[in-house]
C-alpha positions in Angstrom: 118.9 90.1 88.8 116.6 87.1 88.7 113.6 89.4 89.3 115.0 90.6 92.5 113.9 93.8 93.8 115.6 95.5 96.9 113.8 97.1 99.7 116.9 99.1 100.7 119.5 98.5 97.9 122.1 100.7 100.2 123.0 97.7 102.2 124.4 96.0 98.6 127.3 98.1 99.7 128.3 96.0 102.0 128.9 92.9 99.8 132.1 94.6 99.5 133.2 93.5 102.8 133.5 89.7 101.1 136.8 91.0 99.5 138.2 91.1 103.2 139.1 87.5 103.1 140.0 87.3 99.5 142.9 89.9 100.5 143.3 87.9 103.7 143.8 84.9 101.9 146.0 86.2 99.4 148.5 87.9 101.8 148.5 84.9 104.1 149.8 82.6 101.5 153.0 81.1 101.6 154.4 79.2 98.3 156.4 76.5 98.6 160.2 76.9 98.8 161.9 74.3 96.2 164.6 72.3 97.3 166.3 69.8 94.7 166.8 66.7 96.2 168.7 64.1 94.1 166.7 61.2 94.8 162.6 62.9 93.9 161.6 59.8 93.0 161.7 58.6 96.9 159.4 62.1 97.6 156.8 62.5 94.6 154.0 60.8 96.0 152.7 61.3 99.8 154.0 65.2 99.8 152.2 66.3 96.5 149.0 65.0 97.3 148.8 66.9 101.2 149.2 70.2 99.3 146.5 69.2 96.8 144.2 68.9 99.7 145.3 71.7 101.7 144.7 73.7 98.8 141.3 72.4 98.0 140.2 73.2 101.4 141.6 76.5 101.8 139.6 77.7 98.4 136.6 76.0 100.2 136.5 77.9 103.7 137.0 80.9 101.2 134.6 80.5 99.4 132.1 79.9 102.5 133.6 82.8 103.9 132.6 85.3 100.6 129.1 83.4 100.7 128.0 84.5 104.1 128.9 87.5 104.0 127.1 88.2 100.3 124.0 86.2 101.7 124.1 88.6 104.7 124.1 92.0 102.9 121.5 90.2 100.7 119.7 90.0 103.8 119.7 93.5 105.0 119.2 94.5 101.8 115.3 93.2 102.3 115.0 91.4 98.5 111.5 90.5 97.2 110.0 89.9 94.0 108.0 92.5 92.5 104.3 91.8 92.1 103.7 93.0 88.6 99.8 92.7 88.6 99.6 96.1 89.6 101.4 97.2 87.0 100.2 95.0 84.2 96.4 95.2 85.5 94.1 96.6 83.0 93.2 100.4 83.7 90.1 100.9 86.2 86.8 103.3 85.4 85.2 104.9 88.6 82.0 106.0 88.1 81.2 108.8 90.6 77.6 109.6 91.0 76.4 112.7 92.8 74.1 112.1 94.6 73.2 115.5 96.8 69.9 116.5 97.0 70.7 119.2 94.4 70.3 116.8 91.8 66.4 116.2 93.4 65.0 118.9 90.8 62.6 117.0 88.3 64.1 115.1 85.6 67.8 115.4 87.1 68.6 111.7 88.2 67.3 110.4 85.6 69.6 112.2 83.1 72.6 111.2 86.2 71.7 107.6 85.6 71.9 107.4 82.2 75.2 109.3 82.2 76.3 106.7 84.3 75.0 104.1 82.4 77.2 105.5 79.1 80.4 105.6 81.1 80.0 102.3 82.4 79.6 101.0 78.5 82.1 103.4 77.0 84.5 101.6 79.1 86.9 99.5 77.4 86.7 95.8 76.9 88.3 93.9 79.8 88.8 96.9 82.2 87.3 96.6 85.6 84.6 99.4 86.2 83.7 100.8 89.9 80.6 102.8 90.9 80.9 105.5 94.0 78.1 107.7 95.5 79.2 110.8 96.8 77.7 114.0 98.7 78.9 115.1 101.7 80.5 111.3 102.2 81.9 109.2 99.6 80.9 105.2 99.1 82.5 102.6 96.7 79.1 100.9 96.1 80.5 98.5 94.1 84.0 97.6 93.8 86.1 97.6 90.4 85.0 94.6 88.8 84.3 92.8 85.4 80.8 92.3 86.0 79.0 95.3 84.0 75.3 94.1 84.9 76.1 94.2 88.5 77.7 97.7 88.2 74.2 98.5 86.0 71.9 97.5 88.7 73.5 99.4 91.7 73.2 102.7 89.3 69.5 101.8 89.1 69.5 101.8 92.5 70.7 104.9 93.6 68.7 107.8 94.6 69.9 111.2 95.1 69.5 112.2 99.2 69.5 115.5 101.7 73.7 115.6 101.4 75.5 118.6 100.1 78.1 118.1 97.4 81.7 117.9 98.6 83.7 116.9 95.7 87.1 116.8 97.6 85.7 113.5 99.3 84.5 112.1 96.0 88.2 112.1 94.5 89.9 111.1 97.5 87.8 107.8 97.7 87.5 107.1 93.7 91.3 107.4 93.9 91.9 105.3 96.8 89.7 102.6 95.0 91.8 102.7 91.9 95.0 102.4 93.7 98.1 101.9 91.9 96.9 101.7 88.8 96.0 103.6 85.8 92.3 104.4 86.2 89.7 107.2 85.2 87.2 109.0 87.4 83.9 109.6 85.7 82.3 112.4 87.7 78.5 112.6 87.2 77.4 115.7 88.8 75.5 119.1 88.4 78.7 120.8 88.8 77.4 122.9 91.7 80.2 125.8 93.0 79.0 125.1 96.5 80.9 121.9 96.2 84.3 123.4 96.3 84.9 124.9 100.1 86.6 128.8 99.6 90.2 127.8 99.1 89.3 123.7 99.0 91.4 121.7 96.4 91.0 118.6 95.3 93.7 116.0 94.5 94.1 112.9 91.6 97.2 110.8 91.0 98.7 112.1 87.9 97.9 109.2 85.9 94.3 108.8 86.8 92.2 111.2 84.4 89.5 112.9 84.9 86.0 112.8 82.9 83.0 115.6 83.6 79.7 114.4 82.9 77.4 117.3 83.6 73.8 116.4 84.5 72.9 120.1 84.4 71.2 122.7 86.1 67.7 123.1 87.1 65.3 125.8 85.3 65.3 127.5 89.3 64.6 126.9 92.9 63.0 127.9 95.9 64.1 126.7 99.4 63.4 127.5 102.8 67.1 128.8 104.2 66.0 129.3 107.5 63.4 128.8 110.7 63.6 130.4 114.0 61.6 130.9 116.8 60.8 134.6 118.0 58.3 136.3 120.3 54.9 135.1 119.4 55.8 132.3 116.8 58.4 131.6 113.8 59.7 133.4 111.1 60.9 131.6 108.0 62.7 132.6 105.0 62.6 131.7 101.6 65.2 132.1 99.2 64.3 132.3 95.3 67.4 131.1 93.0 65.5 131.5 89.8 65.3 134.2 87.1 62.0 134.9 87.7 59.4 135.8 90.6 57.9 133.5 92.7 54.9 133.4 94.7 53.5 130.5 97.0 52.0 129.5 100.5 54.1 128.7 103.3 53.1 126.1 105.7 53.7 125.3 109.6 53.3 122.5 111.3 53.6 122.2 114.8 54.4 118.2 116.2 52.9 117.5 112.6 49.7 119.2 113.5 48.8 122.0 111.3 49.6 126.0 112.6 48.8 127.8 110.0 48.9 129.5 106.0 51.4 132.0 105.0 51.9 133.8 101.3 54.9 134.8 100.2 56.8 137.1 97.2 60.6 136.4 96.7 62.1 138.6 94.0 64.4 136.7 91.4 67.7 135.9 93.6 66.7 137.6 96.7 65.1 136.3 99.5 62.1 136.9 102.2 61.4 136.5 105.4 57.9 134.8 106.4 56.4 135.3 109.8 53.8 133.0 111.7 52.0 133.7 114.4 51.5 130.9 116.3 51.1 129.6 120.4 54.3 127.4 120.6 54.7 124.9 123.0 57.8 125.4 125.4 58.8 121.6 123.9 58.3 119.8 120.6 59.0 120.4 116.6 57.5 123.1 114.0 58.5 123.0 110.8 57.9 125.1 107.6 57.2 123.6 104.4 56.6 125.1 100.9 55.9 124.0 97.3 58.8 124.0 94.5 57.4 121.8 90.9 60.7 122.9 89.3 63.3 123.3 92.2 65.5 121.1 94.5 63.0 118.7 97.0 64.7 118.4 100.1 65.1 122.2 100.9 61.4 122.7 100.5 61.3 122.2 104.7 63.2 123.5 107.3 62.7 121.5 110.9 62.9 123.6 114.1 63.4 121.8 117.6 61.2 124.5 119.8 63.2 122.2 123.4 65.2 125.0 124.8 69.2 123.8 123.5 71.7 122.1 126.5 74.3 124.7 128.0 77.1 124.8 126.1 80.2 124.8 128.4 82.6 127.4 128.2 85.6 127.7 129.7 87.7 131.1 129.7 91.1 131.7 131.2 91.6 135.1 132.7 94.0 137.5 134.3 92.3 136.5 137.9 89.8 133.9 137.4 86.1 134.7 137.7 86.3 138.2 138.9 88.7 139.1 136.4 87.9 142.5 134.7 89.4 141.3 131.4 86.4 138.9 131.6 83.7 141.1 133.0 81.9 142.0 129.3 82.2 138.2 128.5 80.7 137.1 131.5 77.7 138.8 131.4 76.9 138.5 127.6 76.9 134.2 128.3 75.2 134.4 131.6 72.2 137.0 129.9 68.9 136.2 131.1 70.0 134.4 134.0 70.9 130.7 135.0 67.3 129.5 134.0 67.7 130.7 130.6 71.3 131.2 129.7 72.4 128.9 126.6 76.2 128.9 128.5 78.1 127.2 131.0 80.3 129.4 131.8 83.8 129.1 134.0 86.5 131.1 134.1 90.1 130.3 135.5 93.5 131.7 135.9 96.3 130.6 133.4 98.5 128.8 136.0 95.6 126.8 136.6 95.1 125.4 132.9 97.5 122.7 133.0 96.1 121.3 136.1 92.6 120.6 135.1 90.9 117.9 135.3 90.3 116.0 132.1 86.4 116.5 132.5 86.9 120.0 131.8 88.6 119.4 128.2 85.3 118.2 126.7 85.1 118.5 122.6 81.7 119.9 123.0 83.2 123.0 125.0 84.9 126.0 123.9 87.7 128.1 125.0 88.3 131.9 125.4 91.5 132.8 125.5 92.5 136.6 127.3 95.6 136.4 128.7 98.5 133.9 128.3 100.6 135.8 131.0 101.2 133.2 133.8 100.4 130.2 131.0 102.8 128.1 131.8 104.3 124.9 129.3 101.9 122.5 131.1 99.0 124.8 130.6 99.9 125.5 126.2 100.5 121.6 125.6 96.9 121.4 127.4 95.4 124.0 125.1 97.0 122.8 122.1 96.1 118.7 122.8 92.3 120.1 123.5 92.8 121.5 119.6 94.1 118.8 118.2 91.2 116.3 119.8 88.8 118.8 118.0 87.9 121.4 120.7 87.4 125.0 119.6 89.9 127.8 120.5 89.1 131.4 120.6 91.8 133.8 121.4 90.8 137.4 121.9 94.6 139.3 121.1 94.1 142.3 123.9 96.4 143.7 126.5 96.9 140.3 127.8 98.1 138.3 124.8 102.1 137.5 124.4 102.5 137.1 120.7 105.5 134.7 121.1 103.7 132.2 123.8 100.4 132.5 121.3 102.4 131.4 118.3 103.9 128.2 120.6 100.7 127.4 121.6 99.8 127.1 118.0 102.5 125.5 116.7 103.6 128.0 114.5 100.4 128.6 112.5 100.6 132.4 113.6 103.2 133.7 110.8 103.2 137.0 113.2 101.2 139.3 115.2 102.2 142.3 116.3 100.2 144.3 119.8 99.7 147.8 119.1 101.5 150.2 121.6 98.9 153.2 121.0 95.5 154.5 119.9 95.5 154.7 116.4 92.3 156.1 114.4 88.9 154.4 115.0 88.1 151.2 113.1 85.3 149.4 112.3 84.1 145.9 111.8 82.9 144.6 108.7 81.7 140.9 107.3 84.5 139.6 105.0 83.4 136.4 104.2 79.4 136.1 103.6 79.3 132.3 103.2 81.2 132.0 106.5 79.2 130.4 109.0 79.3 133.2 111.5 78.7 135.6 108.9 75.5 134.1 107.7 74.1 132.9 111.2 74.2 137.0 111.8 72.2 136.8 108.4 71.4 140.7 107.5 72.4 142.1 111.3 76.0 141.8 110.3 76.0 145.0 108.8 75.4 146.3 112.0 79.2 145.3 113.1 79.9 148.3 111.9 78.3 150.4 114.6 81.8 149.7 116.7 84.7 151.7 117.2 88.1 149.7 117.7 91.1 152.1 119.0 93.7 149.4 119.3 94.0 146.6 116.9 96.7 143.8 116.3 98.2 143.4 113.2 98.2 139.5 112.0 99.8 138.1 109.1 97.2 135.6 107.8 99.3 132.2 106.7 98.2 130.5 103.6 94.6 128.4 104.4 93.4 130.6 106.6 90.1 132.2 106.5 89.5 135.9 107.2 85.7 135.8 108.8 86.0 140.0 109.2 88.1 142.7 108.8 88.4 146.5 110.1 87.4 149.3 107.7 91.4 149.4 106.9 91.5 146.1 105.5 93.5 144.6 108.0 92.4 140.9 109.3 89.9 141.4 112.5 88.6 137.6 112.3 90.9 135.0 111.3 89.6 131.3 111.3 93.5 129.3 111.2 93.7 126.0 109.5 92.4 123.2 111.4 94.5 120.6 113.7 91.8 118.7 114.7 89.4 121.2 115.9 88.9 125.4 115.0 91.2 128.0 116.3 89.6 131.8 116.1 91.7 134.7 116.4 90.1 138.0 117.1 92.9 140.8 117.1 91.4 143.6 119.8 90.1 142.7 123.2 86.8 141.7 124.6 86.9 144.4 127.4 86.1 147.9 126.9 90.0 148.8 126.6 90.5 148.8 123.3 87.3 149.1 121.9 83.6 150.1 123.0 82.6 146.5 120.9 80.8 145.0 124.0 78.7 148.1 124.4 76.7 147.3 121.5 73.7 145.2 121.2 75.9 143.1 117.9 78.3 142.1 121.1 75.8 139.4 122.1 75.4 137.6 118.7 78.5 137.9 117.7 80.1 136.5 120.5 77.0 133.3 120.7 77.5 132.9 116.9 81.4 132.7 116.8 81.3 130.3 120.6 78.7 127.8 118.9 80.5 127.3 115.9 83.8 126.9 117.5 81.8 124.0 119.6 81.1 122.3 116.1 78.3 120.7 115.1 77.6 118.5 117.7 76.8 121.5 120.0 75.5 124.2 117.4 73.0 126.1 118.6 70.4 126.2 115.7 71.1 121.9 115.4 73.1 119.9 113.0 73.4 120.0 108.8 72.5 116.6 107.4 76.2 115.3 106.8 77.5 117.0 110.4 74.6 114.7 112.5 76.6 112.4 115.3 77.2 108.9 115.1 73.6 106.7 115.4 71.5 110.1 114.4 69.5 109.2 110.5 71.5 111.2 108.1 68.1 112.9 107.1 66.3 116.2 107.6 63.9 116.3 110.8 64.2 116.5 114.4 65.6 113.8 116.4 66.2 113.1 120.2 69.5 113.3 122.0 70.9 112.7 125.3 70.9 115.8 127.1 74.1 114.9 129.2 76.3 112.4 130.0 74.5 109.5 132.3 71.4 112.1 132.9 68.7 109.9 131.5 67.2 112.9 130.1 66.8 114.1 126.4 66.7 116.8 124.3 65.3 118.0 120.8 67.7 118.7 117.6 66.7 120.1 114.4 68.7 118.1 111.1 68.3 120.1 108.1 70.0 120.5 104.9 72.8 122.8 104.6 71.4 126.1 102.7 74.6 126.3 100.4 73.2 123.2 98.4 70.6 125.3 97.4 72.1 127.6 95.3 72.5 126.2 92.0 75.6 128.7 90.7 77.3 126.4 88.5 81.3 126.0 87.7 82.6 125.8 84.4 84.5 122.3 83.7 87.9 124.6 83.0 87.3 125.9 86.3 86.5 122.5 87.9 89.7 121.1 86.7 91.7 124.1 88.2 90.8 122.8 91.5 92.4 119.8 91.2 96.3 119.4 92.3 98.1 116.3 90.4 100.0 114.9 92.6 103.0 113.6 90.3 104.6 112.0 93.7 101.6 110.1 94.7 102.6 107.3 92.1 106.2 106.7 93.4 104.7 106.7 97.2 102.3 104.1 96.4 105.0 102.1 94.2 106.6 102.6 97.5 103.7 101.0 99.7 103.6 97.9 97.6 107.1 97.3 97.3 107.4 97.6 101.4 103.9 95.0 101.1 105.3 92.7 98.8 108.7 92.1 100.6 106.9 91.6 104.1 104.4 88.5 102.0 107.2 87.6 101.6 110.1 87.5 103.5 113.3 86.6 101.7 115.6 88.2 104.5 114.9 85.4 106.5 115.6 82.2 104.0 119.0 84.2 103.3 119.7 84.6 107.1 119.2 80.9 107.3 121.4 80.1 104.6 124.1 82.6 106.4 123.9 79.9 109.4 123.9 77.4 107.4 127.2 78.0 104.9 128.8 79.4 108.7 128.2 75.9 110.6 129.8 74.5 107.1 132.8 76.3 107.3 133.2 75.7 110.9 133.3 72.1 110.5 135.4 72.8 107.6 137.8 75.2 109.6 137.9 72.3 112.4 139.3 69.4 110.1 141.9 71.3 108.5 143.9 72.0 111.8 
């Protein structure tokens, strides 16, 4: 009606109430009684024209009446006039350049540019066009706009970087930029598996489509995976992703100064390990270099920070505090090598203590071991959970200690079930589940010896739907889970970190396994071997090398961090563009949520509610003075 649109139409019910004093009106009517008077001559003047007016003023007061109480269910029914621009607006082309370094292999961002270019000019006539830059972050370099040369001369400006390729983020920001329009994404990209997480999905309105423009693969690549420091010097390894053998020199540099000349065989798709002996320094940076004329550029180095890494706090609660024998095995595997050279903080407390610590001891950079929950009171779990949801990183060992229904509160329900085993049952072993899994590949080939463990007792976990299994027992049931995050990581082991259950922490894998699973639950701002190029903190170059950090809060001191690029970019394995488009949800609801967002925008520009309000005061002061003269 006129244009109108209603915020919450339901109130239009109540216009209903004006029939009140219609009804009131009708019922309170009283008609004149006709008397015959012989002389009506003497009466037809003065009588006749009261009633006349009494009449006129009683349809008045009605009809102010009916008004103010339409106007006020106008009110509340929160009109506004629907922008239609939206609507109406021509459809919007995002152009989506990849620009991870694995498009850095000769001749690839040339062919991304002019695929951009094409889309850009294939767009129709009078439809804004957009250009995004995506890796590990997405950009909106240029927003949706008519001008084509300006759209031209950022894509000649782009250059592909050390990110790795995370698509999710690319659709999320080329859909927020199209907004409630009609649009298409243009994806310009090598179409690299890596870029799809295990289990990730991706998500587009369902009218915004979806365009592939594959750059292509590279003819094969060799790139330095790894760099760590051992007894005597380094040992690098080099990873060949071509169909062919390689051969090369490897090169290390130590604080840029040269340390020496290295050959090297990789097999097609396997990978060797390069050793240098070298004199290190107890402080400084090495890094490995190697040539690649047909490969990806920025994984031909890996950096290597040689500074000893901070302590990384960690903060376990226990039957009985620090002499707890639940804790005894993972006490001594974080204090190894004593208090000068132990990579751990570590503090143990009782579980009726937990909801009574000081906020100091909830850092994000810390992580928590979880043994017992008997004595964990509601103060304690709503301090364990907020540390999760603030990003802190949750390990939970499910042994003799462990109450499946307080674990599953403290969780909020992400545990569909775990069930603690009341006997030995036949021995288990551990094995790797999931290779890409950072804990998995940290291990690198030592995983497989896991396996050398016996487990006796094992929970049984039902693994809810986005979870990740990290390692199973040689039954196949879930050893390892990795739970959806809330905020930070939650790892749930399901036998004990004692010697009750299992003879796990009497083998050498104990060790790694347990400093492997503890740095990566403290993230990347803590991990042990340094940061990935798009994980680096706030004021850190998002660019391979090493790079100085405060070494604690307020010490004045600093330490050494290696930033290099994350080794899954280097695999070129491909998708297929019907397999890329299986990964993508469409999201039918998204439109009427965002119709939704502008309607509730458009009624607060401009807020009809309040004129009608005022016009409610207004037609009631009327019929008050109304009311008044006709007594």
């Amino acid at each position: 009606m006129f244009g109108l649109s209603f915020l919450v139409p339901g109130f239009l019910a109540a216009a209903a109430a004006a029939a009140v004093p219609i009804v009131l009106h009708l019922l309170r009517r009283h008609p004149d009684v006709r008397v015959r008077f012989a002389p009506v001559r003497m009466l037809r003047q003065a009588p006749l024209e009261q009633a006349r007016h009494r009449r006129l003023r009683e349809w008045l007061l009605l009809a102010l009446r009916v008004a103010a109480l339409l106007l006020l269910a106008l009110a509340f029914a929160r009109p506004y006039v629907p922008d239609a621009s939206a609507s109406s607006a021509a459809p919007v082309t995002i152009v989506a350049v990849d620009t991870s370094f694995s498009l850095s292999a000769p001749g690839q961002f040339a062919r991304a540019r002019q695929l951009a270019r094409q889309a850009v000019r294939r767009a129709a006539g009078g439809q804004p066009v957009g250009l995004e830059r995506f890796a590990d972050r997405a950009d909106l370099v240029v927003a949706p706009t008519m001008d084509r040369p300006q759209v031209l001369a950022a894509i000649d400006r782009l250059r592909p970087g050390a990110g790795a390729t995370r698509y999710q983020n690319a659709l999320a920001r080329a859909a927020g930029a199209i907004g409630a329009r009609r649009g298409t994404v243009v994806l310009v990209t090598d179409l690299q598996a890596s870029g799809w997480d295990a289990g990730e999905r991706g998500a587009l309105p369902g009218r915004v489509a979806i365009e592939l423009a594959d750059v292509g693969a590279p003819k094969g690549n060799l790139a330095v995976v790894d760099l760590r420091r051992q007894e005597g010097g380094v040992v690098a390894t080099v990873r060949n992703e071509g169909s062919g053998a390689a051969t090369g020199q490897a090169r290390l540099t130590v604080d840029g100064r040269p340390g020496g000349v290295q050959p090297f065989s990789v097999p097609p798709g396997g990978a060797v390990q390069v050793p240098f002996a070298a004199a290190l320094p107890e402080t400084g940076a090495a890094a490995v270099s190697i040539d690649d004329p047909t490969g990806y550029v920025a994984d031909n180095t890996r950096f290597l920070a040689l500074d000893p890494p901070a302590p990384m706090p960690v903060l376990a609660v226990t039957a009985s505090g620090g002499g707890s024998a639940d804790a005894f095995y993972l006490a001594q595997a974080l204090q190894a090598g004593g208090a000068a050279e132990a990579r751990f903080s570590f503090h143990a407390v009782r579980p009726s203590a937990v909801g009574t610590l000081p906020a100091g001891e909830w850092a994000r950079d810390r992580a928590v071991v979880l043994l017992t929950t008997q004595g964990l009171d509601s103060n304690g779990r709503e301090a364990l959970a907020a540390f999760v949801r603030r990003g802190g990183g949750l390990f939970v060992a499910v042994g003799p200690g462990i109450d499946a229904d307080v674990l599953r509160s403290l969780l909020a329900g992400r545990l569909l079930d775990v069930t603690l085993p009341s006997a030995d049952g036949p021995p288990l072993s551990l094995v790797p589940a999931d290779a890409r899994h950072p804990i998995v590949a940290a291990l690198g080939a030592a995983a497989a010896n896991l396996g050398v463990a016996r487990f006796r007792r094992v929970a049984q976990v039902t693994v809810p739907a986005g979870a990740d299994v990290v390692a199973q027992f040689s039954n196949g049931a879930p050893a390892l889970v990795e739970y959806p995050r809330a905020g930070g990581r939650v790892l749930l082991f399901a036998s004990d970190l004692g010697d009750r259950w299992n003879d796990f922490p009497l083998h050498p894998m104990f060790l790694p396994f347990l400093y492997e699973a503890l740095g990566y639950l403290s993230g990347p701002r803590q991990a042990l071997a340094g940061y990935f190029v798009g994980d680096v903190p706030p004021g850190v170059p998002a660019a391979p090398g090493v790079v100085s950090l405060p070494a604690g809060r307020g010490s004045g001191a600093v330490r050494r961090v290696a930033v290099n690029v994350d080794p899954r970019e280097s695999d070129p394995a491909r998708l297929t563009a019907s397999e890329f488009r299986a990964a993508i949800v469409r999201l039918k609801e998204a439109g009427t949520a965002e119709a939704q967002a502008a309607a509730v925008s458009d009624e607060a520009r401009q807020n009809l509610w309040w004129y009608a309000l005022v016009l409610v005061l207004t037609v009631l002061a009327i019929e008050s003075v109304v009311a008044r003269r006709a007594v």
